[in-house]
VOFISE-229233 format. One record per residue (C-alpha): residue in three letters; residue number from 0; y, z, x. Coordinates in nm, 4 decimals, decimal comma, always signed. Example, Ala and Ser with C-alpha at 12.3 -4.5 7.8 and 13.67 -1.06 7.14 Angstrom:
2
tormi=ALA&ropa=0&py=-0,4500&pz=+0,7800&px=+1,2300 $
tormi=SER&ropa=1&py=-0,1060&pz=+0,7140&px=+1,3670 $
//
This chain:
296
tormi=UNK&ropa=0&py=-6,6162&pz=+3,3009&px=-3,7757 $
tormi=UNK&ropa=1&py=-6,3715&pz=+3,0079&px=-3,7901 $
tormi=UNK&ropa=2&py=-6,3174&pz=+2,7994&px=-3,4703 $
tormi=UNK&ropa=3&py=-6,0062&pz=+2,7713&px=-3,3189 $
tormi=UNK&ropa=4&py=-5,8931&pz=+2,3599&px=-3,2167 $
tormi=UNK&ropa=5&py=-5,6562&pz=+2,3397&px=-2,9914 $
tormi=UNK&ropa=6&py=-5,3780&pz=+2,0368&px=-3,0781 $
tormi=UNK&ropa=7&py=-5,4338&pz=+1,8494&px=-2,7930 $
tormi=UNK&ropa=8&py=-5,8442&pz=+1,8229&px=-2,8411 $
tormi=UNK&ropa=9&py=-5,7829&pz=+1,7528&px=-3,2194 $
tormi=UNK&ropa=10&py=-5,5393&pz=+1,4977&px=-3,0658 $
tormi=UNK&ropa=11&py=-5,7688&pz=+1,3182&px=-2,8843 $
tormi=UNK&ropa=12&py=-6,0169&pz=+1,3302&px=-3,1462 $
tormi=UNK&ropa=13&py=-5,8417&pz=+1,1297&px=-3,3797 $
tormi=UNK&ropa=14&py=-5,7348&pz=+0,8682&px=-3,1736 $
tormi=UNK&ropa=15&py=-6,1356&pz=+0,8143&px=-3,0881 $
tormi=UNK&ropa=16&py=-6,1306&pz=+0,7956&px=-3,4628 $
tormi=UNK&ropa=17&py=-5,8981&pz=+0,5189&px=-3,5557 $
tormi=UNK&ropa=18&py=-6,0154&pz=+0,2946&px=-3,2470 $
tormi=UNK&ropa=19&py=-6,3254&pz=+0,2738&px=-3,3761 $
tormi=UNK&ropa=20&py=-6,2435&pz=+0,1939&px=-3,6660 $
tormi=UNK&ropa=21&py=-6,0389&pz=-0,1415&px=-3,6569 $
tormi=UNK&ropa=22&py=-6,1269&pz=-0,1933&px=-3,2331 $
tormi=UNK&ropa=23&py=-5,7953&pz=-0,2227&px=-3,1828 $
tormi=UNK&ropa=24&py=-5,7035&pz=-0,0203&px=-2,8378 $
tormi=UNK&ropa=25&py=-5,3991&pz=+0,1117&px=-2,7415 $
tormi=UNK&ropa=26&py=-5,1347&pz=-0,1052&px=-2,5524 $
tormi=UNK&ropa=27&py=-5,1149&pz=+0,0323&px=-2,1843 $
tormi=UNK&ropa=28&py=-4,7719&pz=+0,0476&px=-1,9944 $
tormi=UNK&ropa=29&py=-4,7869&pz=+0,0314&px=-1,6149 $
tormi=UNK&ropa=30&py=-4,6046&pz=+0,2674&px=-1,4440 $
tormi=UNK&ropa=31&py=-4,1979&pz=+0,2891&px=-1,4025 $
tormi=UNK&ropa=32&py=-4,1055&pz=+0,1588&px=-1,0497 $
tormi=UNK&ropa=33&py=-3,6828&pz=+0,2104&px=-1,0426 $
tormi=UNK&ropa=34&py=-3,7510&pz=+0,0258&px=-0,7321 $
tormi=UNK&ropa=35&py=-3,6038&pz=+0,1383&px=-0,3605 $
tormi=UNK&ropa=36&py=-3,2457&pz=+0,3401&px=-0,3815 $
tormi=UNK&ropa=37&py=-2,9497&pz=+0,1437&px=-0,1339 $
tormi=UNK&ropa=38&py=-2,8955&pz=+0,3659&px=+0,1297 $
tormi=UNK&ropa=39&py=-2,4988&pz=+0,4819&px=+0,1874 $
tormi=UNK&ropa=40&py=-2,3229&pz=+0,3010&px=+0,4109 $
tormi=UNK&ropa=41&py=-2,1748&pz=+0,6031&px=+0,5610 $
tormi=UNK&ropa=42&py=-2,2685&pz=+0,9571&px=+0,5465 $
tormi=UNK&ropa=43&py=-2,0125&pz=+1,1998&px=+0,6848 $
tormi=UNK&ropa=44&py=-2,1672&pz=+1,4121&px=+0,9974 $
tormi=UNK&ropa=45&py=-1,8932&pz=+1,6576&px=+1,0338 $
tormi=UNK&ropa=46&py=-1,8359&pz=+1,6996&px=+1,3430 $
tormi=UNK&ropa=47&py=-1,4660&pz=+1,6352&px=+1,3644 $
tormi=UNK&ropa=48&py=-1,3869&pz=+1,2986&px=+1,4930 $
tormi=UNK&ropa=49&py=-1,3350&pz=+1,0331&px=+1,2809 $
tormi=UNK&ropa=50&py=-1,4908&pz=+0,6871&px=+1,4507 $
tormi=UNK&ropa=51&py=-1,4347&pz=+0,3122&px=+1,3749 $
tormi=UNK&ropa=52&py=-1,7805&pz=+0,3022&px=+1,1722 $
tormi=UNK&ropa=53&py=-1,6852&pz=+0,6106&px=+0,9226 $
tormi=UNK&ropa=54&py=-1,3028&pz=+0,4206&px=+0,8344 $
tormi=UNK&ropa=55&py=-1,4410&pz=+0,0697&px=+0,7874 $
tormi=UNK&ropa=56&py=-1,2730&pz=-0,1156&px=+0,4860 $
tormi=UNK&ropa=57&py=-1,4544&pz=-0,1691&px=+0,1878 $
tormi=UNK&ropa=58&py=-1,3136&pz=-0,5356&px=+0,0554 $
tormi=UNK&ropa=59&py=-1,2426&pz=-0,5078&px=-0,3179 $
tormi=UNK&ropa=60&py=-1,3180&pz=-0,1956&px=-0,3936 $
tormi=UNK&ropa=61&py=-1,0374&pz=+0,0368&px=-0,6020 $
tormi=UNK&ropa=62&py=-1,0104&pz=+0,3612&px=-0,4411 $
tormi=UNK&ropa=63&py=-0,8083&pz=+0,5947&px=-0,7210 $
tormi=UNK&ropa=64&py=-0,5113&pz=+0,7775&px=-0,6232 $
tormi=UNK&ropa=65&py=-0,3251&pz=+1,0422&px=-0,8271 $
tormi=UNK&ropa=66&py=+0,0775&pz=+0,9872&px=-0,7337 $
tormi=UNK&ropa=67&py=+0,4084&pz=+1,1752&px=-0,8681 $
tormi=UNK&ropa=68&py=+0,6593&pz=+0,9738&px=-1,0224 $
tormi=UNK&ropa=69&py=+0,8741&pz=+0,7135&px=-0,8365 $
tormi=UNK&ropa=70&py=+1,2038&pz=+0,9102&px=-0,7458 $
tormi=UNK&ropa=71&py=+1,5362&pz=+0,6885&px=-0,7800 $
tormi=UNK&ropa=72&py=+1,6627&pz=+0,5034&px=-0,4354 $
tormi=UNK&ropa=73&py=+1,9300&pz=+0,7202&px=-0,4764 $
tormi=UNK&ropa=74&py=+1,7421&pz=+1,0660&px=-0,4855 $
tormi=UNK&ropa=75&py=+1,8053&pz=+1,3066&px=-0,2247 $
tormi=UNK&ropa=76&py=+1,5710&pz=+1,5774&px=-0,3895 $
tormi=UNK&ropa=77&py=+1,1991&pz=+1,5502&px=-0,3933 $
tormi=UNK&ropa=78&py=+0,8547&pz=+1,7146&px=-0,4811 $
tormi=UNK&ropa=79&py=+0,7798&pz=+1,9950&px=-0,3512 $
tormi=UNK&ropa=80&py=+0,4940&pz=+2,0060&px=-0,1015 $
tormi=UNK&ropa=81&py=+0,3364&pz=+2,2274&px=+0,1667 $
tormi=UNK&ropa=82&py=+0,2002&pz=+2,0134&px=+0,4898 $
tormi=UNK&ropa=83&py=+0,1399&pz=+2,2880&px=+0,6908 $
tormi=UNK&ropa=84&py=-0,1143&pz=+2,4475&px=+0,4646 $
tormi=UNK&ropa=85&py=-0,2265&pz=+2,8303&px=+0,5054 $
tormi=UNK&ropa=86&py=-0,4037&pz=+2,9958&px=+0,7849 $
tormi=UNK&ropa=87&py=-0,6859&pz=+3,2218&px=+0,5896 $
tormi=UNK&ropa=88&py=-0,8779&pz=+3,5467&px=+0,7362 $
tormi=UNK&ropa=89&py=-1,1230&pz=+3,3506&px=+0,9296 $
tormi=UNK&ropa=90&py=-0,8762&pz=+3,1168&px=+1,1266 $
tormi=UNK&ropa=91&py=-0,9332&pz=+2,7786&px=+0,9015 $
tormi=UNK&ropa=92&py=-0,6414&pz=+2,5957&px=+0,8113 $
tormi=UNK&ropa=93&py=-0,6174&pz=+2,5368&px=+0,3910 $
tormi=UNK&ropa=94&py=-0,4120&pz=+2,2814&px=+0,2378 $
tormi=UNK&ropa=95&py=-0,4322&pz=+2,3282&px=-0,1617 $
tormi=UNK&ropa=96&py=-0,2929&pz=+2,0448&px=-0,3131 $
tormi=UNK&ropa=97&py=-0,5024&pz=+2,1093&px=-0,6381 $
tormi=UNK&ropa=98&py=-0,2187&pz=+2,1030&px=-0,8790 $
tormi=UNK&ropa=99&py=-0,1813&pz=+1,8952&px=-1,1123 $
tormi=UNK&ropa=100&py=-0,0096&pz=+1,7978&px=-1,4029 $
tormi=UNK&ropa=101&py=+0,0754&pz=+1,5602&px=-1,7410 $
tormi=UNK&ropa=102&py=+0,3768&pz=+1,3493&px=-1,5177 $
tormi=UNK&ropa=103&py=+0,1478&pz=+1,2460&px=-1,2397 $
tormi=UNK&ropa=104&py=+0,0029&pz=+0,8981&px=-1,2516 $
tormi=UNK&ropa=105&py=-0,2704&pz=+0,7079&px=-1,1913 $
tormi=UNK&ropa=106&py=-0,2658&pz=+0,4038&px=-0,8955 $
tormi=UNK&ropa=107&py=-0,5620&pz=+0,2039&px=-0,8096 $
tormi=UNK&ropa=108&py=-0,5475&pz=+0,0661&px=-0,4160 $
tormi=UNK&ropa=109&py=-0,7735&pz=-0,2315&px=-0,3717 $
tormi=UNK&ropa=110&py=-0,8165&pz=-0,3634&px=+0,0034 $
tormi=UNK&ropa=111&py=-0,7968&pz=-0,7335&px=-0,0839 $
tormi=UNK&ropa=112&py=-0,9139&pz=-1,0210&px=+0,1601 $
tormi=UNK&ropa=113&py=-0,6402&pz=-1,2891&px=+0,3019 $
tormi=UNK&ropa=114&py=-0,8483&pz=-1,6290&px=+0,2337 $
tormi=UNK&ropa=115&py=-0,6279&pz=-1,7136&px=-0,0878 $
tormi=UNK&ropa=116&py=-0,2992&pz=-1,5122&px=-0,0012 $
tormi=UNK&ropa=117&py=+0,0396&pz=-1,7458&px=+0,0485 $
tormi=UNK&ropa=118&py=+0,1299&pz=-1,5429&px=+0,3580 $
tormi=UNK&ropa=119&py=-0,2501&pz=-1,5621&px=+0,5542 $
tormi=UNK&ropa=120&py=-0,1604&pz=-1,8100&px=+0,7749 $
tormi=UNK&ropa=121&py=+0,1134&pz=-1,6480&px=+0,9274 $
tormi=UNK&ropa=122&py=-0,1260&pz=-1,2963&px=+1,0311 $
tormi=UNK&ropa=123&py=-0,3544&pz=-1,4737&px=+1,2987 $
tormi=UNK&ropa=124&py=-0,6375&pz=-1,2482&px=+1,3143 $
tormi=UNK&ropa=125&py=-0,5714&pz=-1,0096&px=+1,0412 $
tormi=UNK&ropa=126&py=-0,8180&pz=-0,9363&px=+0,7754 $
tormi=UNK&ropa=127&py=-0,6861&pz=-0,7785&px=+0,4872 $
tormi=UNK&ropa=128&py=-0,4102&pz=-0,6443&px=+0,2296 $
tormi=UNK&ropa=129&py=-0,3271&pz=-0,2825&px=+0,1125 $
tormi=UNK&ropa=130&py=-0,0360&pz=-0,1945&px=-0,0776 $
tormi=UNK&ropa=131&py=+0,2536&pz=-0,0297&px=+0,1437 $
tormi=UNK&ropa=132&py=+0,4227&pz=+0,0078&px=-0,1519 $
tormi=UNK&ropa=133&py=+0,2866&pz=+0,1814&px=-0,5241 $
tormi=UNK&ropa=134&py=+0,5073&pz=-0,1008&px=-0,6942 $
tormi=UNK&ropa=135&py=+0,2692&pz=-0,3246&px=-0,5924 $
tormi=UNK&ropa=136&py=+0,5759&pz=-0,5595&px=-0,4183 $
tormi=UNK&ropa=137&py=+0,4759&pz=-0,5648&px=-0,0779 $
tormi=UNK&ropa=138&py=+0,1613&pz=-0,5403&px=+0,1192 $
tormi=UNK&ropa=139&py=+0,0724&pz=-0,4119&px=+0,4524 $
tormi=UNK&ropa=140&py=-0,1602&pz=-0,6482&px=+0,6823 $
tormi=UNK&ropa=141&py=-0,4613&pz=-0,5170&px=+0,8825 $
tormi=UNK&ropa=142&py=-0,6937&pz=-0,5682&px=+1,0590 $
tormi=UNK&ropa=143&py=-1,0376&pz=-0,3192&px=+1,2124 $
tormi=UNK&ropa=144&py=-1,2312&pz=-0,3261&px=+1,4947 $
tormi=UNK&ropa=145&py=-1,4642&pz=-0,0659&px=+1,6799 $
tormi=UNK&ropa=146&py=-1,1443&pz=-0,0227&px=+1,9064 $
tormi=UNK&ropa=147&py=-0,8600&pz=+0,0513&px=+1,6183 $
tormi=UNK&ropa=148&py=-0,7598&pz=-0,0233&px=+1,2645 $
tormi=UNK&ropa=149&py=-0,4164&pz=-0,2348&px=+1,3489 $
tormi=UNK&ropa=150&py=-0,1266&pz=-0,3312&px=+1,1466 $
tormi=UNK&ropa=151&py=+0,0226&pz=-0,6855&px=+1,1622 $
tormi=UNK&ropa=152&py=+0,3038&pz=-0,6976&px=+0,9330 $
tormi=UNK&ropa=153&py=+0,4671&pz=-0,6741&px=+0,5960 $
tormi=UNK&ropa=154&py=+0,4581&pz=-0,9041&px=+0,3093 $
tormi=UNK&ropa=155&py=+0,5535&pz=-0,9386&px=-0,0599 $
tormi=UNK&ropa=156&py=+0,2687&pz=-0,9859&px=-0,2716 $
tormi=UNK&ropa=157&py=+0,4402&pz=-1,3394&px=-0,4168 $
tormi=UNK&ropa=158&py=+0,6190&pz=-1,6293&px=-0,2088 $
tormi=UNK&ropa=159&py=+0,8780&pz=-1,6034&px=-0,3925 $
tormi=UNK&ropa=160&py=+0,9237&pz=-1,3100&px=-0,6388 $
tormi=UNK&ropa=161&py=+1,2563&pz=-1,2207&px=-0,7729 $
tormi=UNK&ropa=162&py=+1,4328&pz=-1,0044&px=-0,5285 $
tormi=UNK&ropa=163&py=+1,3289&pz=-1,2733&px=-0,2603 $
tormi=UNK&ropa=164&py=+1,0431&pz=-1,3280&px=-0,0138 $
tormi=UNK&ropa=165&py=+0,9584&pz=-1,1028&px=+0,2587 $
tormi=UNK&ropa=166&py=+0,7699&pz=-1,1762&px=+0,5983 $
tormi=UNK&ropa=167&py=+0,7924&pz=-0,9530&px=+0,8832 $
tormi=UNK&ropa=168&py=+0,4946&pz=-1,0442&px=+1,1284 $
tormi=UNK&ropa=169&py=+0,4936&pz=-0,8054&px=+1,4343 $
tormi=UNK&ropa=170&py=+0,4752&pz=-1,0052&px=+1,8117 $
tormi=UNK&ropa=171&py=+0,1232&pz=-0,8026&px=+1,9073 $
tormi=UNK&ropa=172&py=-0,0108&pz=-0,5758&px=+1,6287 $
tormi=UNK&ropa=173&py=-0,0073&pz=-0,2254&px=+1,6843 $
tormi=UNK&ropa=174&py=-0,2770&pz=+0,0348&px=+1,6563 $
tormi=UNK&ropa=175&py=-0,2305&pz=+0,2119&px=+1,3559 $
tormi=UNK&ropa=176&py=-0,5216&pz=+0,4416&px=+1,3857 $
tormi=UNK&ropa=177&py=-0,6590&pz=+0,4169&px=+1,7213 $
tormi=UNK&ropa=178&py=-1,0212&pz=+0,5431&px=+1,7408 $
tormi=UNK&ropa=179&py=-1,1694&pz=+0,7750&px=+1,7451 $
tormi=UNK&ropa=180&py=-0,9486&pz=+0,9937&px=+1,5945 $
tormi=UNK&ropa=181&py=-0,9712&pz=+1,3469&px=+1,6378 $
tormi=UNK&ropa=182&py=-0,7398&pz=+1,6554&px=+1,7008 $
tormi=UNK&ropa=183&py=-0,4860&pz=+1,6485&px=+1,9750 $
tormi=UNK&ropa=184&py=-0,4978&pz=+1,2512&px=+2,0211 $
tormi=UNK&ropa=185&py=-0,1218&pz=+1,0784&px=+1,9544 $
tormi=UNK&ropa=186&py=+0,0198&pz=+0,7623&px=+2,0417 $
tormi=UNK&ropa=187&py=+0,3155&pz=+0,5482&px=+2,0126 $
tormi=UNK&ropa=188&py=+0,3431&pz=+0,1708&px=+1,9041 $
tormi=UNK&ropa=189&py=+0,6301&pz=-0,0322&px=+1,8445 $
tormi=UNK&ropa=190&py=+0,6192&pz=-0,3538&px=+1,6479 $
tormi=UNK&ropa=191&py=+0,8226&pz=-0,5877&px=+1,6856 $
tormi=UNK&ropa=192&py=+0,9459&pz=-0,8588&px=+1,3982 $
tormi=UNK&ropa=193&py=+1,1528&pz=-1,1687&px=+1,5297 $
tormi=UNK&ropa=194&py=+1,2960&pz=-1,4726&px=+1,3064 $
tormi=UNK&ropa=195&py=+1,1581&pz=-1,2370&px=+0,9706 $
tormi=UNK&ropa=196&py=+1,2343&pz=-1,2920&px=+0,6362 $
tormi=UNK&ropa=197&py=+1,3528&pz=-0,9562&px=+0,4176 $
tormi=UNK&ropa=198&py=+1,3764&pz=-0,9920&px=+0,0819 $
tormi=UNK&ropa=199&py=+1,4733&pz=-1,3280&px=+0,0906 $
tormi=UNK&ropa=200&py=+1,7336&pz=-1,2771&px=+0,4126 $
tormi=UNK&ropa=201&py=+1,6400&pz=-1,5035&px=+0,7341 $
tormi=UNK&ropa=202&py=+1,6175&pz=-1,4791&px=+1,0409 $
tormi=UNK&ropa=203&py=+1,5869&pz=-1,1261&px=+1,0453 $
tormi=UNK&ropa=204&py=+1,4381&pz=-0,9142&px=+1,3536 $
tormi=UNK&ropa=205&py=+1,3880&pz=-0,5462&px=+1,3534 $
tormi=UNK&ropa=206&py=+1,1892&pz=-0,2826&px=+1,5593 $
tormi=UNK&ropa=207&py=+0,9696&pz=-0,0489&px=+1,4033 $
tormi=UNK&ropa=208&py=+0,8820&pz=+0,2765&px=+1,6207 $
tormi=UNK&ropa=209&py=+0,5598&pz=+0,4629&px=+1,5018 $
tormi=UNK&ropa=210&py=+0,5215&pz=+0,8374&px=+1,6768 $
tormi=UNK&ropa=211&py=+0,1782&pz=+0,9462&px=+1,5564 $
tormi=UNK&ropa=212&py=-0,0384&pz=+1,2855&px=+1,6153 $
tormi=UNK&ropa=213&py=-0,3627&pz=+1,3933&px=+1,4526 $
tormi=UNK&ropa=214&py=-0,2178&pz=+1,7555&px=+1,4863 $
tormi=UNK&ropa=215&py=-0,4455&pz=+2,0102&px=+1,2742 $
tormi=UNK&ropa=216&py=-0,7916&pz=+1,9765&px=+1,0964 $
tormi=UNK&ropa=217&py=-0,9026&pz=+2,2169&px=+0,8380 $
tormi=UNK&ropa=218&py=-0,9740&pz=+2,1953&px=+0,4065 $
tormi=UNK&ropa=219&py=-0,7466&pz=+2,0439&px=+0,1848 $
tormi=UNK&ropa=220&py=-0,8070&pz=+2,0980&px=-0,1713 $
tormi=UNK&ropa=221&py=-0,7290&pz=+1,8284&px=-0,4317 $
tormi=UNK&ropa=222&py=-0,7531&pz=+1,8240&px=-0,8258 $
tormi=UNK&ropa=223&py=-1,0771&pz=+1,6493&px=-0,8071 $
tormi=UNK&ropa=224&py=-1,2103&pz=+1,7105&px=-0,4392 $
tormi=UNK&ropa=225&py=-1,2300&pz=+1,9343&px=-0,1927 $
tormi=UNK&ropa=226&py=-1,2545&pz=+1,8066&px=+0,2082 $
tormi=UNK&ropa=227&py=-1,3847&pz=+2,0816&px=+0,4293 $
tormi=UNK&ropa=228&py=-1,2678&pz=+1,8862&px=+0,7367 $
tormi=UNK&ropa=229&py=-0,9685&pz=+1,6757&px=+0,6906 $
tormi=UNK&ropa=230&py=-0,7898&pz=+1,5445&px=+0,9728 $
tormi=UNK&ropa=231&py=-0,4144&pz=+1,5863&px=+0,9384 $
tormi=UNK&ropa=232&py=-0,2263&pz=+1,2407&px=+1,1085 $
tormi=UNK&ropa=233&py=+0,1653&pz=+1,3188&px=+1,1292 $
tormi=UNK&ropa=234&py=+0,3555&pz=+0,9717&px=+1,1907 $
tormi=UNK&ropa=235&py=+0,7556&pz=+0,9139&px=+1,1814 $
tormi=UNK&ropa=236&py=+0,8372&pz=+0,5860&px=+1,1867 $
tormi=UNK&ropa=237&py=+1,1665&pz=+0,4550&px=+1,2747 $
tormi=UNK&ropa=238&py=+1,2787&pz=+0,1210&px=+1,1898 $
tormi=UNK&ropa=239&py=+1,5619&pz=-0,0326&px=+1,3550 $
tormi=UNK&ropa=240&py=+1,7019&pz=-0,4138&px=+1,2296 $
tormi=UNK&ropa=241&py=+1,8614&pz=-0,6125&px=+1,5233 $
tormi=UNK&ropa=242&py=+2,0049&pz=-0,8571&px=+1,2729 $
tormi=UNK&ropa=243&py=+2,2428&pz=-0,7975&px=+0,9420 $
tormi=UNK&ropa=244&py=+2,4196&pz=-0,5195&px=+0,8334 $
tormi=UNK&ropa=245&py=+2,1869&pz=-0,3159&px=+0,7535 $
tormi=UNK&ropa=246&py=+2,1924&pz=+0,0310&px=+0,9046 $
tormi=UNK&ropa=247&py=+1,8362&pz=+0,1533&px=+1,0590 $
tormi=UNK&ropa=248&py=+1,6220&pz=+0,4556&px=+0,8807 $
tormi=UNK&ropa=249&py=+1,3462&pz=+0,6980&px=+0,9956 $
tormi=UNK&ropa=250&py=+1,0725&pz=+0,8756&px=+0,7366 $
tormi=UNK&ropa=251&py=+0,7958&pz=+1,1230&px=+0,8017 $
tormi=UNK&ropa=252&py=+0,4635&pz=+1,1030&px=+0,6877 $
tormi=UNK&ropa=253&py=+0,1452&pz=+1,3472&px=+0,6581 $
tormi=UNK&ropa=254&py=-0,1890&pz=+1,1703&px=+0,6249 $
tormi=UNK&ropa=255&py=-0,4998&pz=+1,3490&px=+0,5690 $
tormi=UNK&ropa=256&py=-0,8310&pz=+1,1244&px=+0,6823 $
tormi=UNK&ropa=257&py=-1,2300&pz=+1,2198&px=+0,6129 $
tormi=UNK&ropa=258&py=-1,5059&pz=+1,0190&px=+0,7736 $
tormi=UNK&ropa=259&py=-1,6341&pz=+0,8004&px=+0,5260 $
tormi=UNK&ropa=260&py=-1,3445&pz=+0,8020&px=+0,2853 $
tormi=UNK&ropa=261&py=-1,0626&pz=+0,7195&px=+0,5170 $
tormi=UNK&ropa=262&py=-0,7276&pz=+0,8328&px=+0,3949 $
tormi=UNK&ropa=263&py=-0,7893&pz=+1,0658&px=+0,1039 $
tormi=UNK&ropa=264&py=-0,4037&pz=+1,1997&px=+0,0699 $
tormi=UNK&ropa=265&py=-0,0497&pz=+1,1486&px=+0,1849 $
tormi=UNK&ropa=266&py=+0,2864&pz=+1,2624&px=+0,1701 $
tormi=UNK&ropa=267&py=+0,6194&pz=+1,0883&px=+0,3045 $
tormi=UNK&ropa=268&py=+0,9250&pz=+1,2452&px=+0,3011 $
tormi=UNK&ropa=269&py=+1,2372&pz=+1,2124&px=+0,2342 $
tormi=UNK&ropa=270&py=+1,4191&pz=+0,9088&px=+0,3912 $
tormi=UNK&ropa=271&py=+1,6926&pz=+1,0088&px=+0,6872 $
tormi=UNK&ropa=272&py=+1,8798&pz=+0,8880&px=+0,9622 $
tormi=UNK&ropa=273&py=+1,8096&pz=+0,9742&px=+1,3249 $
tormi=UNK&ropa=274&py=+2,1616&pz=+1,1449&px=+1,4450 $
tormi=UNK&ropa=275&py=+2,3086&pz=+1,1657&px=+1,0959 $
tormi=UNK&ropa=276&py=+2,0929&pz=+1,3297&px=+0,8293 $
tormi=UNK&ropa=277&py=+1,8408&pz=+1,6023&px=+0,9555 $
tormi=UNK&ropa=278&py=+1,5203&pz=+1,5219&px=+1,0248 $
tormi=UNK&ropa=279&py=+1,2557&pz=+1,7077&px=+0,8302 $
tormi=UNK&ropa=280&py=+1,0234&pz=+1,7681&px=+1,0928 $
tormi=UNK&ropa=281&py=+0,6686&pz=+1,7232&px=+1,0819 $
tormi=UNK&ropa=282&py=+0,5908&pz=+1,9729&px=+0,8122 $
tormi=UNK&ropa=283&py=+0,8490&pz=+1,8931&px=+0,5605 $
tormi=UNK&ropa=284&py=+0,8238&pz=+2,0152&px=+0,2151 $
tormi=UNK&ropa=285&py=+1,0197&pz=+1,7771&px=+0,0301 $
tormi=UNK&ropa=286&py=+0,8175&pz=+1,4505&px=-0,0345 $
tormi=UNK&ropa=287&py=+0,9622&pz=+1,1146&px=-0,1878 $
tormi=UNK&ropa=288&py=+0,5859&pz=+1,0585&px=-0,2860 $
tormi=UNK&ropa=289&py=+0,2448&pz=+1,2465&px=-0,3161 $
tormi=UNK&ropa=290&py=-0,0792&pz=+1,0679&px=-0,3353 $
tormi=UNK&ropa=291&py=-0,4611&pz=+1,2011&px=-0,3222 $
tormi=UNK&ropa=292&py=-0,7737&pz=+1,0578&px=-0,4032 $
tormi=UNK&ropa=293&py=-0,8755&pz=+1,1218&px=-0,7515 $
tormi=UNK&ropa=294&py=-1,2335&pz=+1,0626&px=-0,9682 $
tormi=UNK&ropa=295&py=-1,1790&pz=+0,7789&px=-1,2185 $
//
């Protein structure tokens, strides 16, 4: 009867073999450490409020944002867009902004810190820069605290860029996002700007009126994400010059905020003037621009 080897014993067999031949043994690896993981910063506990730790800035980091097109300054007409969402069967609120298409574009945000800015001097106490603008012309100024997330000011990213310099520091800086957010809080700041520069015009001095509500919560649905508890922040701010010629403006906005991304989409509307032009309301369906967080 022939014996069966299995591989593995024949295997081992000739490896026996060979070492004795030349005394050469094999070369032994130590084990793979990959060493201990970083834990996350933040883990999102879903339980509807959105606290100071779980919107902290992350310095120099580019958050990816998928945006429409910029409309002329001229357009009246915008992108369509539903900010009141859907009420399904089971009572949760749904906002599907999945769609998506070739004339969308891609805008990187990056929280930069004030040390080398031109303008730092001018924000005492603030910490850092985001674009208010996707041009990347002007920046807004903040600053965070376990109390609030506060905005100081405008400025344009250069001291002196080509459609001239802007600085609009507000007196006290107002709470932008007061925490902890959750549904049913609002508030209402004013900032004030006194002996400003805009776009190169000086002294100029204007009010700005923010009227802010975290109003729903629910899932909103984007092309690369989907947030099963998004906090919806509606904001109209009003800004009213006390200097020039320049007649004052309102615009609504729709934030959505997730603990441990911050904001992860917005839409502003259309721009309009209080008494003249209609006001849009708070769930307005024609935006000036669209923005959610995308994955590249």
């Amino acid at each position: 009867m022939r014996r069966f080897i299995p591989v593995f014993g024949l295997f081992a067999i000739v490896l026996s073999a060979c070492a004795a031949d030349n005394d050469t043994m094999p070369i032994r690896h130590e084990s793979y450490d990959g060493g201990v993981s970083e834990p996350l910063q933040c883990i999102p506990n879903l339980d509807g409020v959105v606290e100071s730790w779980e919107m902290a800035p992350k310095l120099q980091q580019v958050a990816s944002y998928i945006v429409t097109p910029p409309l002329p300054a001229t357009a009246t007409q915008g992108t369509y867009v539903n900010t009141e969402g859907v009420v399904n069967d089971q009572g949760k609120r749904i906002w599907n902004w999945s769609a998506d298409d070739t004339t969308h574009l891609v805008a990187k945000i990056v929280a930069e810190p004030l040390t080398t800015q031109w303008y730092a001097n001018a924000f005492v106490g603030a910490h850092f820069a985001l674009p208010s603008d996707l041009s990347g012309s002007l920046v807004g100024i903040y600053s965070h605290d376990e109390q609030a997330l506060r905005l100081h000011g405008v400025a344009s990213v250069l001291e002196n860029p080509p459609e001239g310099k802007t600085l609009l520091v507000y007196e006290k800086p107002i709470d932008f996002f007061p925490f902890p957010l959750m549904v049913g809080k609002a508030w209402t700041q004013t900032g004030i700007v006194k002996d400003g520069t805009l776009r190169g015009l000086s002294p100029w001095s204007q009010e700005d009126v923010y009227e802010v509500s975290v109003d729903a919560s629910g899932e909103l649905r984007l092309p690369d994400f989907t947030f099963t508890q998004a906090l919806r922040v509606s904001t109209k701010v009003t800004a009213k010059p006390k200097a020039g010629s320049q007649q004052g403006y309102s615009q609504r906005q729709v934030s959505f905020v997730f603990e441990c991304f911050g904001e992860v989409a917005r839409a502003t509307s259309m721009l309009f003037i209080d008494g003249v032009t209609d006001d849009p309301g708070k769930d307005f369906t024609q935006a000036r621009e669209i923005r959610r967080l995308g994955w590249f």
